[in-house]
C-alpha positions in Angstrom: 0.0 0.0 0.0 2.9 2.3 1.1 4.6 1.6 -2.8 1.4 2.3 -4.6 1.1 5.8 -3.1 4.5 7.2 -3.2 4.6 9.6 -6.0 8.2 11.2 -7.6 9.6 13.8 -5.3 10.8 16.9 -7.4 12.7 18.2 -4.6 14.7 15.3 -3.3 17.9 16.2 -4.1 17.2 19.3 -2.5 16.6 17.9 0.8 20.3 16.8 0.9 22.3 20.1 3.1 25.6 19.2 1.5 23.9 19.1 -2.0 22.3 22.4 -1.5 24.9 24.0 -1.0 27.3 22.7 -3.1 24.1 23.9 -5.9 23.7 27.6 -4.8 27.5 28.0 -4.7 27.9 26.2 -8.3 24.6 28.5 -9.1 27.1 31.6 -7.9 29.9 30.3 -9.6 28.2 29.9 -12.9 26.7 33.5 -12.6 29.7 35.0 -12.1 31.3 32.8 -15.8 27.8 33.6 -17.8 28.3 37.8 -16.5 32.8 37.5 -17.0 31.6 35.8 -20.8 29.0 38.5 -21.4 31.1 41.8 -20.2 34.4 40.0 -22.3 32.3 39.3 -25.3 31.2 43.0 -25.2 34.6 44.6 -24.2 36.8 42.5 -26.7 34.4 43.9 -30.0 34.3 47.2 -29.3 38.4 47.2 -28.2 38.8 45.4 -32.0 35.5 45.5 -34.1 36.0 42.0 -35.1 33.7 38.9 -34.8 37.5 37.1 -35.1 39.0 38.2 -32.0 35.4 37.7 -30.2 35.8 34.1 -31.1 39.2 33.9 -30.3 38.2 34.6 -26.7 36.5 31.1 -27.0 39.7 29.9 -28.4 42.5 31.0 -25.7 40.1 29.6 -23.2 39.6 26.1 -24.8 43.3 24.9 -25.9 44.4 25.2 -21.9 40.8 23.7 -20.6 41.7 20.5 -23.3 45.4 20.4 -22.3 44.7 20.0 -18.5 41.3 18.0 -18.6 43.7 15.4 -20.8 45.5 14.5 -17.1 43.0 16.4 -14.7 40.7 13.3 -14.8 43.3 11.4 -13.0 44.3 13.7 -10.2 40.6 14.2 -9.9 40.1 10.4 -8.9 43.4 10.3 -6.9 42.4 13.1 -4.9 39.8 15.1 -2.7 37.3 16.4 -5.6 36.4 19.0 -3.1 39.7 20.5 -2.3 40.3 20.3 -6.4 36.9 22.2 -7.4 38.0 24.8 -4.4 41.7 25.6 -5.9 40.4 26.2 -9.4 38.2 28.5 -8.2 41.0 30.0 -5.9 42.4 30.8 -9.4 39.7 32.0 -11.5 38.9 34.3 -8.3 42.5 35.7 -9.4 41.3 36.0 -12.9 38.5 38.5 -12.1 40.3 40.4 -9.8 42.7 40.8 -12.5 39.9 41.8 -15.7 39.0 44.1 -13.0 42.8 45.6 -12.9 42.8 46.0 -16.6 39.7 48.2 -16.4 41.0 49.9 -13.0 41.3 53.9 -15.0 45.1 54.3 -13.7 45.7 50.8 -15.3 44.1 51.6 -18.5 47.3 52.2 -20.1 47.4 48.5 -20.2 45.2 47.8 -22.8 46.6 50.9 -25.2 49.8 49.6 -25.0 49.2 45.8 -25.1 45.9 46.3 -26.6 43.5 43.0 -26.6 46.6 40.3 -25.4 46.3 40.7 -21.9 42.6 39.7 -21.9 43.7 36.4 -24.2 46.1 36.3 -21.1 43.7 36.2 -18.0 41.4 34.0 -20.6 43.9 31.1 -20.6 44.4 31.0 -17.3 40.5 30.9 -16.3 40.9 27.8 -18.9 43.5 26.1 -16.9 41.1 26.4 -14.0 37.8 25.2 -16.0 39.7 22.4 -17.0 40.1 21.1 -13.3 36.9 22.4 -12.4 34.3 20.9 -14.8 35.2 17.4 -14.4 36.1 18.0 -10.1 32.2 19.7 -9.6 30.6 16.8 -12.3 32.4 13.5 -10.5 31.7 15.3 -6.4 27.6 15.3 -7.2 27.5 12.0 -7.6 29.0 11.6 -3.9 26.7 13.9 -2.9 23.7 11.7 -3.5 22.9 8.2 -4.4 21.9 6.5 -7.8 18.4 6.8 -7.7 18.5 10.7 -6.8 20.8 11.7 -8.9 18.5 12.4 -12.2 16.5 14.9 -10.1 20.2 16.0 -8.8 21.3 17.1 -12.4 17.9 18.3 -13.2 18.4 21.1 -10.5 21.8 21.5 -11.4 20.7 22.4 -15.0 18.3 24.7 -13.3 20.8 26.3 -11.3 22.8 26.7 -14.4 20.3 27.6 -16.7 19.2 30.3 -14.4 22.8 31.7 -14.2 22.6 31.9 -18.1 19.4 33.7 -17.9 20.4 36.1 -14.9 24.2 36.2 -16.5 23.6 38.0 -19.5 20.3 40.0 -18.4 22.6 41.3 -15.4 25.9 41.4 -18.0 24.1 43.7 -20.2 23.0 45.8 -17.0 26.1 46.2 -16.0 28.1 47.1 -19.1 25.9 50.4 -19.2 27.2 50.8 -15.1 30.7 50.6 -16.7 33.2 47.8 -16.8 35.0 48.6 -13.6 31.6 47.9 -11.9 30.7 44.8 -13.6 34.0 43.2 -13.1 33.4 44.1 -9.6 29.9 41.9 -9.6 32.3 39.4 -11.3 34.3 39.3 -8.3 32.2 39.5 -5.5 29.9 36.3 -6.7 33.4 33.9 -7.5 34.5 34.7 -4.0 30.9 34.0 -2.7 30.5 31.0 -4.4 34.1 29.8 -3.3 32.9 30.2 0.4 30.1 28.5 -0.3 31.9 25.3 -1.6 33.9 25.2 1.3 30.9 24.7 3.7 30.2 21.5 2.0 31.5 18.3 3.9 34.7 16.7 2.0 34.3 13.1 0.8 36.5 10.5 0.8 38.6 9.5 -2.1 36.5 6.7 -4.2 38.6 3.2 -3.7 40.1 1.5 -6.7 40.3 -1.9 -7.4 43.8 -3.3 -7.3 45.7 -2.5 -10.4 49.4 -2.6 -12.2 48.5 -0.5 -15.1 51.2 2.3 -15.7 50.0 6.5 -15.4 49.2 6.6 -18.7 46.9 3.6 -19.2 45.5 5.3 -16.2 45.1 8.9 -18.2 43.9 6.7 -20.9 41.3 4.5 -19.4 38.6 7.4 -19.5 39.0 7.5 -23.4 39.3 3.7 -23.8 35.7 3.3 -21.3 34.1 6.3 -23.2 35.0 4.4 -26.7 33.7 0.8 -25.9 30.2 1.9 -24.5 28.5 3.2 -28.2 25.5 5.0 -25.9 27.9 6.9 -24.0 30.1 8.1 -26.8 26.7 8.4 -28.8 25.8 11.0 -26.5 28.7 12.7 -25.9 29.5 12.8 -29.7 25.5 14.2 -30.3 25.7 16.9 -27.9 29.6 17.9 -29.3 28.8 18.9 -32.2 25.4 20.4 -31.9 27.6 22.7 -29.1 30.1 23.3 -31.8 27.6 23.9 -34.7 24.8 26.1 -32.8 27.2 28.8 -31.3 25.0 31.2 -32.7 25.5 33.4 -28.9 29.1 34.1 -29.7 27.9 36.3 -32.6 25.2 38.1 -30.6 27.4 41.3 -30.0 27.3 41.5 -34.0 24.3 40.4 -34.8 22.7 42.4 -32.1 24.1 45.8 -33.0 24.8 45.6 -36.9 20.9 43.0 -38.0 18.8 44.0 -35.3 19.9 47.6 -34.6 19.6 47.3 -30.4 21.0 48.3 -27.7 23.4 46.5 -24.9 20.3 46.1 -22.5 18.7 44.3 -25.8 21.6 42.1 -26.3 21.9 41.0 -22.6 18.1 40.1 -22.8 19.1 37.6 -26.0 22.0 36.5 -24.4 19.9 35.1 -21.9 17.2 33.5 -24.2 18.3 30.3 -24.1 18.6 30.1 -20.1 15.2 31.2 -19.7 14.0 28.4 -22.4 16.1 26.0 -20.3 14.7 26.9 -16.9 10.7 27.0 -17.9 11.4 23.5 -19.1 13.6 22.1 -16.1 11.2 22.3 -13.6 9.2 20.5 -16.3 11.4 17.6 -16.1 12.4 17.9 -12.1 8.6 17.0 -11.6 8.6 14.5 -14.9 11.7 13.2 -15.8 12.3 11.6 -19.2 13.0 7.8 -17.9 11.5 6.3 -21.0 11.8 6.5 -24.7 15.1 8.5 -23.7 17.3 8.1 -26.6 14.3 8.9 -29.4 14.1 12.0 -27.0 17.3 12.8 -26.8 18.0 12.9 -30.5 14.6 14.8 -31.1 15.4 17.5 -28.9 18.6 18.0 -30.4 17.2 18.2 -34.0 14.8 20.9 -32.8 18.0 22.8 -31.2 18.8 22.9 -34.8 16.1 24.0 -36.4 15.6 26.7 -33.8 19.4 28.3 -34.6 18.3 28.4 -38.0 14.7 30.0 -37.8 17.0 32.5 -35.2 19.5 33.3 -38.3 16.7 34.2 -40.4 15.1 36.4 -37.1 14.8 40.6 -38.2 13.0 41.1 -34.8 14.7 41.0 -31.4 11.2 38.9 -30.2 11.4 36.3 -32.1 14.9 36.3 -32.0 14.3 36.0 -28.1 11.5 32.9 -29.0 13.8 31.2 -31.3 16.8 30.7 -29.0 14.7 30.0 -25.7 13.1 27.6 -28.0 16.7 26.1 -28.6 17.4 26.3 -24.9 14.5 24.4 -23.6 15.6 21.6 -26.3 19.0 21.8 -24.9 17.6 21.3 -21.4 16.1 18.2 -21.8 19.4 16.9 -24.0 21.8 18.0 -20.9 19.7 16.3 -18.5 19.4 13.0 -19.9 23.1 12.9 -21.8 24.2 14.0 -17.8 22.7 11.3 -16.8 23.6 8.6 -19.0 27.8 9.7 -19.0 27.2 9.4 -14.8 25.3 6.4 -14.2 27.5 4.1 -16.6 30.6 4.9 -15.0 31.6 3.5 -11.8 33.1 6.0 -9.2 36.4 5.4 -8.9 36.6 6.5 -13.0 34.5 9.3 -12.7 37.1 11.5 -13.1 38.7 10.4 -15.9 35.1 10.4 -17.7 34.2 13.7 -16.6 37.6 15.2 -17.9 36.5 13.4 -21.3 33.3 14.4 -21.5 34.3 17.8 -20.5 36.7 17.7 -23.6 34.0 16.5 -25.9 31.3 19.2 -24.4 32.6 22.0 -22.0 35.1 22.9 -24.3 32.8 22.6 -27.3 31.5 25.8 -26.0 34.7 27.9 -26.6 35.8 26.3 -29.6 32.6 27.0 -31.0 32.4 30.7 -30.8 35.7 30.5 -32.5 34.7 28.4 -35.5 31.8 30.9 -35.1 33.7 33.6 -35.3 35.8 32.7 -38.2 32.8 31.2 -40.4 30.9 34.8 -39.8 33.5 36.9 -41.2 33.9 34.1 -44.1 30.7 33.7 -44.8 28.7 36.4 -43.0 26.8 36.7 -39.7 23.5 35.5 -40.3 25.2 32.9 -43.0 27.0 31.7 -40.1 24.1 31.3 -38.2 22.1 29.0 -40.5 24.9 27.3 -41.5 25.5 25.9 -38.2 22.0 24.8 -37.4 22.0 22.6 -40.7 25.1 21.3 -39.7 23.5 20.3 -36.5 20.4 18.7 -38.0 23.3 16.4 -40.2 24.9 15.5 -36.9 22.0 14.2 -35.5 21.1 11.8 -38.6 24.5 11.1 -38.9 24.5 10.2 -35.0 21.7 8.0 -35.3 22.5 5.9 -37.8 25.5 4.6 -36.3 24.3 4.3 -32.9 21.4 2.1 -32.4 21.7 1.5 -29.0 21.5 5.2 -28.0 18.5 5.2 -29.9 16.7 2.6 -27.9 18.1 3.5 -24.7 15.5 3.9 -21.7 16.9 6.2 -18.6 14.4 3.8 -16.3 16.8 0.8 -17.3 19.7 2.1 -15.8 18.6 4.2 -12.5 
């Protein structure tokens, strides 16, 4: 009797202390990122004018996040995640305070005299960081719950970070009319907060290995070797990598903000944010039904329309539907986050978590920057808005492509696994 009345609880990760506040000082962390991206994105094209050097932003963070997530997997599974998330933010706390030097008006002779480089500088480092810090704060959720809480775990995560994307930009925007001094200021204040925040949560104990004689680097390698034998897992991975890489269409919205749509910064803060308020209207869709069947089908279909959305966007003249074509593409991505999240965690047993993370963080966190950059060089090739549409059919090809090869990810059922 007791079985056939209990119903799904939407807020049961929430109930955990340790996971919430490991989620508001993630949510504070993220903030801080989505409002350092926005200001950055805004700063670097007016200090050049190009779309090129807006995408290389995406670029000088991406080749150190790659090189350090190729080993961080394996310190991340030899050692306290927590003390490893709450170094990496130690350094990207440096970071801000140092954007925030570079707009300090007696230190303004930096940027004349150096002119965009020492941003590409404090870029790279925040990528060293990221590249710790991704895998570290993917691999500690899972200890913070068990198996079967752990969908509705990444389903709040994804709200927490979704909402960080909406409230990033929207506040980014703000800000940048304030003056950069006072946004990198914001910048600083919610790293440090989030840092303190992190450090309230209990440490865990490294996760045990099983006895082993394999050298370092079959050690560094065994997250690529899992990843490659288990087709739903790279299925996923390799689905949501190129739809990141394709649909980048945010790294142009500077451009296509000021030059297509003729607005203002406030305008382009509100755009920049579409996609997280798609996202967070349809989280707390899934937190109270999440997708445990049919998931694959799902997953695939969601991506598709993420396509389709970028390139009804590309074709937008009007900032609204602009706005309803990439919250549309958010809400899509939501679903696909969630249930690729979930898939990439559940397979993997703890003590490799790491190493998996730190691949899949390859494959998708760093997807991210290298896609402005491939956006950035395809829009002054081919054109903004060219660009744009380009890169959602490139995304709807993935996805076929993606499907055909990987059967199992098509059938796959979340319910089968949790």
């Amino acid at each position: 009797m007791i079985q056939t009345k209990s119903k799904h609880d939407p807020f049961q990760a929430l109930r955990i202390s340790d996971y919430r506040s490991f989620l508001f000082g993630k949510f504070m962390v993220t903030l801080s990122i989505s409002i350092q991206t926005t200001v950055v994105g805004w700063q670097m094209y007016h200090l050049t004018g190009s779309n090129l050097h807006v995408g290389l932003i995406g670029l000088a963070e991406a080749i150190p996040s790659i090189t350090m997530a190729l080993f961080s997997g394996l310190v991340i599974d030899s050692f306290p995640r927590k003390k490893i998330i709450a170094s990496a933010l130690g350094l990207l706390s440096t970071c801000s305070l140092l954007l925030l030097i570079l707009v300090v008006p007696n230190m303004s002779w930096i940027l004349r005299e150096f002119g965009s480089y020492p941003i590409y500088g404090v870029i790279f480092l925040s990528g060293i960081a990221r590249g710790f810090l991704n895998p570290a704060t993917a691999a500690f959720q899972t200890q913070l719950v068990d198996k079967e809480t752990f969908p509705n775990a990444a389903t709040w995560s994804g709200i927490a970070w979704q909402t960080s994307l909406v409230l990033g930009p929207l506040t980014g925007g703000i800000l940048i009319v304030s003056g950069l001094y006072f946004a990198y200021s914001v910048d600083l204040f919610l790293m440090s907060f989030g840092l303190i925040l992190i450090l309230l949560v209990k440490g865990k104990p490294v996760p045990k290995k099983p006895e082993s004689n394999e050298s370092i680097w079959e050690s560094l390698s065994s997250g690529w070797k899992f990843v490659s034998k288990h087709q739903v897992i790279l299925g996923a991975i390799s689905l949501d990598l190129f739809a990141v890489l394709f649909g980048g269409a945010v790294a142009l919205l500077p451009s296509f903000t000021e030059k297509i749509l003729g607005q203002s910064p406030e305008i382009f803060g509100i755009l920049r944010s579409a996609q997280g308020v798609g996202a967070v209207l349809c989280a707390f869709f899934i937190a109270a039904k999440p997708p445990k069947k049919h998931s694959g089908w799902i997953l695939l279909s969601c991506v598709f329309g993420f396509g389709v959305c970028i390139i009804l966007f590309g074709f937008s003249n009007d900032y609204r539907i602009s706005f309803l074509c990439l919250a549309a593409a958010g809400a899509f991505d939501m679903v696909s986050v969630v249930i690729r999240h979930t898939i990439v965690q559940m397979h993997t047993p703890d003590h490799m978590r790491g190493r998996v993370s730190a691949v899949n963080h390859i494959f998708i966190g760093s997807s991210n920057e290298i896609g402005e950059f491939e956006s950035g060089v395809t829009a002054e090739w081919l054109g903004v808005r060219r660009s744009i549409v380009a890169g959602g059919i490139l995304t709807l090809l993935t996805v076929g492509f993606v499907g055909t090869i990987a059967p199992r990810l098509r059938k796959m059922q979340l319910k089968d696994i949790l």
